[in-house]
C-alpha positions in Angstrom: -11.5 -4.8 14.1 -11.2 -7.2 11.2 -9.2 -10.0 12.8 -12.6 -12.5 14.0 -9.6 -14.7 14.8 -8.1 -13.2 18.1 -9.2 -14.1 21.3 -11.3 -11.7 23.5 -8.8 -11.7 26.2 -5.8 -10.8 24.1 -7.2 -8.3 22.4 -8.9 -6.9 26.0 -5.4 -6.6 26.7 -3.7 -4.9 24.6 -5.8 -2.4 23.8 -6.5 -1.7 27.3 -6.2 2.4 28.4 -6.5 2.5 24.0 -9.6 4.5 22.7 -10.6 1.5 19.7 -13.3 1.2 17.1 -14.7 -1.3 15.0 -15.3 1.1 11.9 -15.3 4.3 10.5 -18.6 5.4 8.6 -18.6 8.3 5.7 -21.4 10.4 6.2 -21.4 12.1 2.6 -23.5 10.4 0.7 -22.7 9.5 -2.8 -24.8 11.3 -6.1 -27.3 9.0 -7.5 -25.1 6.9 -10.3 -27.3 7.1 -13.2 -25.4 4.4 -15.7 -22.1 2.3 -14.6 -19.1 3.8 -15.9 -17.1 1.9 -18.3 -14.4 -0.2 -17.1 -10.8 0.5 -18.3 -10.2 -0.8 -22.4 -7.6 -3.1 -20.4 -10.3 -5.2 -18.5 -11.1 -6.2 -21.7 -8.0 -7.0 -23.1 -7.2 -9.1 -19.7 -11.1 -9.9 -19.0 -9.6 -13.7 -18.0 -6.9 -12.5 -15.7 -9.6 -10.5 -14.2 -12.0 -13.1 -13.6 -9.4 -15.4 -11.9 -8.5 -12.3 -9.6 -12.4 -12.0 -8.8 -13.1 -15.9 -8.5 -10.0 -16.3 -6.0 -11.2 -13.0 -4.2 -14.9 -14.7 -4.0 -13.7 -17.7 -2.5 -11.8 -16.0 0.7 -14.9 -14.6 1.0 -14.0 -11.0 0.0 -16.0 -10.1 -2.7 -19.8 -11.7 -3.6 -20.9 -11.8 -7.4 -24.6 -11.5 -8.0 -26.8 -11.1 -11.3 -26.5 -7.4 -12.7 -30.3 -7.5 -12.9 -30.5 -7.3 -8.9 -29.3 -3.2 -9.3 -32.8 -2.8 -10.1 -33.3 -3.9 -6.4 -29.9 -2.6 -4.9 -30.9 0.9 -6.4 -28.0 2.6 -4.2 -24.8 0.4 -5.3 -22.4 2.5 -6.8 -20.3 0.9 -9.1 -16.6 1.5 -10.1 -14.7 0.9 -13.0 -12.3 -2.1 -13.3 -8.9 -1.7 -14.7 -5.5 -4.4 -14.9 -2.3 -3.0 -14.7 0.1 -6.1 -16.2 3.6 -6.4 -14.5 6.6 -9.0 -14.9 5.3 -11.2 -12.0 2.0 -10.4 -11.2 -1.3 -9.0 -12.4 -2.5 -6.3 -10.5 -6.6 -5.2 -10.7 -7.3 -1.8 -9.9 -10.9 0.1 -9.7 -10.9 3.9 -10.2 -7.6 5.9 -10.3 -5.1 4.6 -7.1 -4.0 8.5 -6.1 -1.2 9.0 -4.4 -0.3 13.0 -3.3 3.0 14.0 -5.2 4.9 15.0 -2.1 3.7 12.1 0.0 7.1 10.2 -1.8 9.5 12.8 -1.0 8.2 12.7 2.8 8.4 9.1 3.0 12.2 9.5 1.8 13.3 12.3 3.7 11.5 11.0 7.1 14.0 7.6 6.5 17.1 9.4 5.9 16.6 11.8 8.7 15.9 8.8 10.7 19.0 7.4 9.2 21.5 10.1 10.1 19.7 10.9 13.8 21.0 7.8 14.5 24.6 7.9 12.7 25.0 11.0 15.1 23.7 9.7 18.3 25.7 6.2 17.7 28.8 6.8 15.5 30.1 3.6 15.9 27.4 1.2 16.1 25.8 -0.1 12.9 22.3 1.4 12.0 19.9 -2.0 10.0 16.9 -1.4 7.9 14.2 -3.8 7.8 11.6 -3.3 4.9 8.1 -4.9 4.3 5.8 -5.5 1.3 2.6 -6.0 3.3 -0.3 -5.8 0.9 -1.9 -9.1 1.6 -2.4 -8.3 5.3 -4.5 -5.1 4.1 -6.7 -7.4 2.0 -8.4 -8.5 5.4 -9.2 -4.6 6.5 -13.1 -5.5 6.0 -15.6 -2.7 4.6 -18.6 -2.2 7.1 -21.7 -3.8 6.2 -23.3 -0.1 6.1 -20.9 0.7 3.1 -20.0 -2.2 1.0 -22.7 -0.6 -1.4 -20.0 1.9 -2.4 -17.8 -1.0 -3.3 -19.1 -2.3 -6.3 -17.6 -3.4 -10.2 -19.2 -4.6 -13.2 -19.0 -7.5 -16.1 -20.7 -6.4 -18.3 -20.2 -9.2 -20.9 -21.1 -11.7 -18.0 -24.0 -9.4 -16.5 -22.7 -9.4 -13.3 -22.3 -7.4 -10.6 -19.1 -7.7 -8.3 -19.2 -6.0 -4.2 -16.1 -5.8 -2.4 -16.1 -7.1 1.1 -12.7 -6.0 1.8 -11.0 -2.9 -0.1 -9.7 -3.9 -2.9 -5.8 -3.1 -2.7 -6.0 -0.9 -6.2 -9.1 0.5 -5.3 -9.1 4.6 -5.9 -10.1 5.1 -2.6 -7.4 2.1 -0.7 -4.3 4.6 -0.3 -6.2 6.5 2.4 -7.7 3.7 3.6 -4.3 1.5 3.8 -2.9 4.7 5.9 -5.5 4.2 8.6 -5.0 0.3 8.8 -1.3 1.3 8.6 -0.9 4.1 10.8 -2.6 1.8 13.6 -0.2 -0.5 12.7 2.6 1.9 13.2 1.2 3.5 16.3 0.9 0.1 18.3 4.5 -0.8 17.4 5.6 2.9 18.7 6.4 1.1 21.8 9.3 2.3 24.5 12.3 0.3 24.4 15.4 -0.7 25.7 17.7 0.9 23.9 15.8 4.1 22.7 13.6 6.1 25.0 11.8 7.3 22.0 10.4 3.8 20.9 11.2 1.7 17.8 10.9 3.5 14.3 8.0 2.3 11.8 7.3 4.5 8.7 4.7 3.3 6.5 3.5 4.6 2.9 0.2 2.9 2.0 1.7 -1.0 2.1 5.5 -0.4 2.6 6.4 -0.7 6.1 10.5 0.1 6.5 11.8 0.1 10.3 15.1 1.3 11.3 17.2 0.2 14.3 20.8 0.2 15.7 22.5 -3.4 15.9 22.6 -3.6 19.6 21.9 -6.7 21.5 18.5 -7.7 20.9 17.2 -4.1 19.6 17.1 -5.8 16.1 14.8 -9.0 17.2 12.6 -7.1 19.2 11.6 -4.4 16.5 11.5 -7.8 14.3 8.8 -9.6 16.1 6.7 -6.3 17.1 5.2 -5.3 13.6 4.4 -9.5 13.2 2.9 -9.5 16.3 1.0 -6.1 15.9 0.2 -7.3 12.7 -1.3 -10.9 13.4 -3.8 -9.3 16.0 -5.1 -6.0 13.9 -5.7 -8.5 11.1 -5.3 -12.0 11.4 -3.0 -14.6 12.5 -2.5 -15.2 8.2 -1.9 -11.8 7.5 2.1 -11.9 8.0 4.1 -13.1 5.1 7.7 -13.7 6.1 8.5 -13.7 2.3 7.3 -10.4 2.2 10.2 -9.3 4.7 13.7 -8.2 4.3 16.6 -9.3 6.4 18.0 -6.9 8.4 21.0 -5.1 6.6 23.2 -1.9 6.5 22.4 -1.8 2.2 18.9 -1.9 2.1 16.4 -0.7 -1.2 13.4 0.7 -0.2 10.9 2.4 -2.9 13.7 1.9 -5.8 16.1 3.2 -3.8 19.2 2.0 -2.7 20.4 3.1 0.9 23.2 2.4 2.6 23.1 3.0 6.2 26.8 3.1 7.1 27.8 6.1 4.7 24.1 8.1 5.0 23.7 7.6 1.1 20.6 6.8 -0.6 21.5 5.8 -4.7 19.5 5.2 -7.6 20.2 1.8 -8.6 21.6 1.1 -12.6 18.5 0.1 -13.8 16.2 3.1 -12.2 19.0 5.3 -13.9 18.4 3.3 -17.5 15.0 3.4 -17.7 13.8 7.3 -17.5 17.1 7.8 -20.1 15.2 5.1 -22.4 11.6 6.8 -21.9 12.8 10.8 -22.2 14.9 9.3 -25.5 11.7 7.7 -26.9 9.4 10.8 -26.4 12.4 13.4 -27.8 12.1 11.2 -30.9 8.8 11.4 -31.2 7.1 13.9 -33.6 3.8 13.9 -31.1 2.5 12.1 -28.1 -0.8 11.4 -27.0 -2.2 12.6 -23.6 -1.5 9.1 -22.3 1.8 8.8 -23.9 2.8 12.2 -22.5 1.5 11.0 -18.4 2.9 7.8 -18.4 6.6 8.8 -18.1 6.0 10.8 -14.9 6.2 8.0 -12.6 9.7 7.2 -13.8 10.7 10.3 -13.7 9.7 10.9 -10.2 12.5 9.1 -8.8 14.7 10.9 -10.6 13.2 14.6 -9.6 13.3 13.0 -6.0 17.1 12.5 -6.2 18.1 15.7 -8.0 17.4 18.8 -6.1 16.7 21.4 -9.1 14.3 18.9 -10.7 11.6 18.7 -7.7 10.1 21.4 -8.7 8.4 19.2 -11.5 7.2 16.4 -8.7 
């Protein structure tokens, strides 16, 4: 368990008649790395927005930074390469390639609007809510085990240095699967019976979006509120939960760039979503070639739009 912070009794007590453990170890060991990869051109190009990332991850004490010179020492760190992917708001650092499985998108849509319309049937005239989260910063306290932070590793090579990941980095290669654990016990703790619903509240997850769905009655709302904050506070730590990061509870809700409204069972693509693959599939029919990076990049767009056209998923 991560969260140092909770209280022996509390967490005696609920996770009583629950099979727990503190970690999970990989036993395939890792080829011998016989020279650092290179880091991403774009580490370079962002090399200051990267060390701010690193120094603000070094003092929550997530991440140490030692001389590049102790590898000759620490013969068995294995060392990833940095990349920065640059958005509107934020600058995100990733090492390796974040993977996520092509279908694993479709599922997490389809599971919500079945979820969606179970309920429409079973209640006709009660109001179904949505409730989403953007809960990345409580993952950035899912620890590494002592026995594996060697795995964890980055390089600076203009500063000779030699950055190890306490925690998994959110964008590292290997987070997705790693976020799904932290996540799924997340989800499986909030799976609790209630009032309402014999079956238990609904929490689907993909890697740091949490979305739960409920009927408006009485208190169902408020309790499936306060039961992923709770859950939350004692897997990771009573910081972990930032209300900023959660929705109100509504009937038009947009959850991974899409828009859906509970009350007619739709799920849109919002104007903007709809603009942007037009701009980026008019760009590359105007182009005379396209380089292999050129010709990847537009897939992600265009995901959304295979997702919500039937004929097209074939190319997901």
């Amino acid at each position: 368990m991560p969260n140092n912070a909770l209280l022996p009794a509390v967490f005696m007590h609920d996770t009583q008649n629950r099979t727990t453990s503190s970690a999970s170890l990989p036993r395939i060991p890792l080829p011998a790395q016989i020279r650092f990869f290179n880091n991403h051109p774009s580490a370079s190009n962002w090399i200051n927005a990267l060390k701010k990332n690193i120094r603000e991850e070094q003092e929550s004490l997530r991440c140490i930074v030692v001389d590049a010179d102790l590898i000759d020492i620490w013969t068995e760190t294995y060392v990833i390469p940095f990349g920065v992917i640059c958005k509107v708001m934020a600058t995100l650092i990733c090492q390796g390639i974040p993977f996520q499985h092509r279908q694993a998108y479709v599922r997490a849509l389809l599971k919500r609007a079945c979820e969606i319309t179970g309920y429409r049937r079973a209640h006709p005239i009660t109001d179904v809510k949505m409730m989403a989260g953007y809960v990345a910063a409580a993952y950035g306290n899912t620890s590494i085990h002592s026995d594996c932070v060697h795995m964890f590793a980055g390089s600076i090579p203009k500063d000779n240095a030699i950055v190890i990941n306490m925690s998994a980095a959110f964008w590292w290669s290997g987070s997705v699967c790693m976020y799904g654990v932290f996540g799924g016990a997340v989800a499986f703790m909030i799976g609790n019976t209630d009032a309402i619903d014999s079956v238990g509240f609904f929490l689907y997850h993909l890697v740091n979006n949490h979305i739960n769905v409920a009927l408006h009655v009485d208190s169902d709302c408020s309790n499936v509120n306060s039961s992923p904050h709770y859950t939350m506070i004692m897997v990771a730590d009573p910081d972990a939960v930032n209300e900023e990061k959660f929705t109100p509870w509504n009937i038009l809700q947009k959850v991974l760039r899409l828009m859906f409204a509970t009350s007619a069972s739709t799920a849109a693509m919002p104007a903007s979503e709809i603009a942007k693959p037009q701009r980026i599939v008019a760009t590359a029919i105007r182009s005379h070639s396209l380089t292999h990076t050129a010709y990847r990049s537009p897939f992600g767009s265009l995901r959304l739009v295979a997702t919500c056209i039937r004929p097209a998923r074939a190319f997901l």
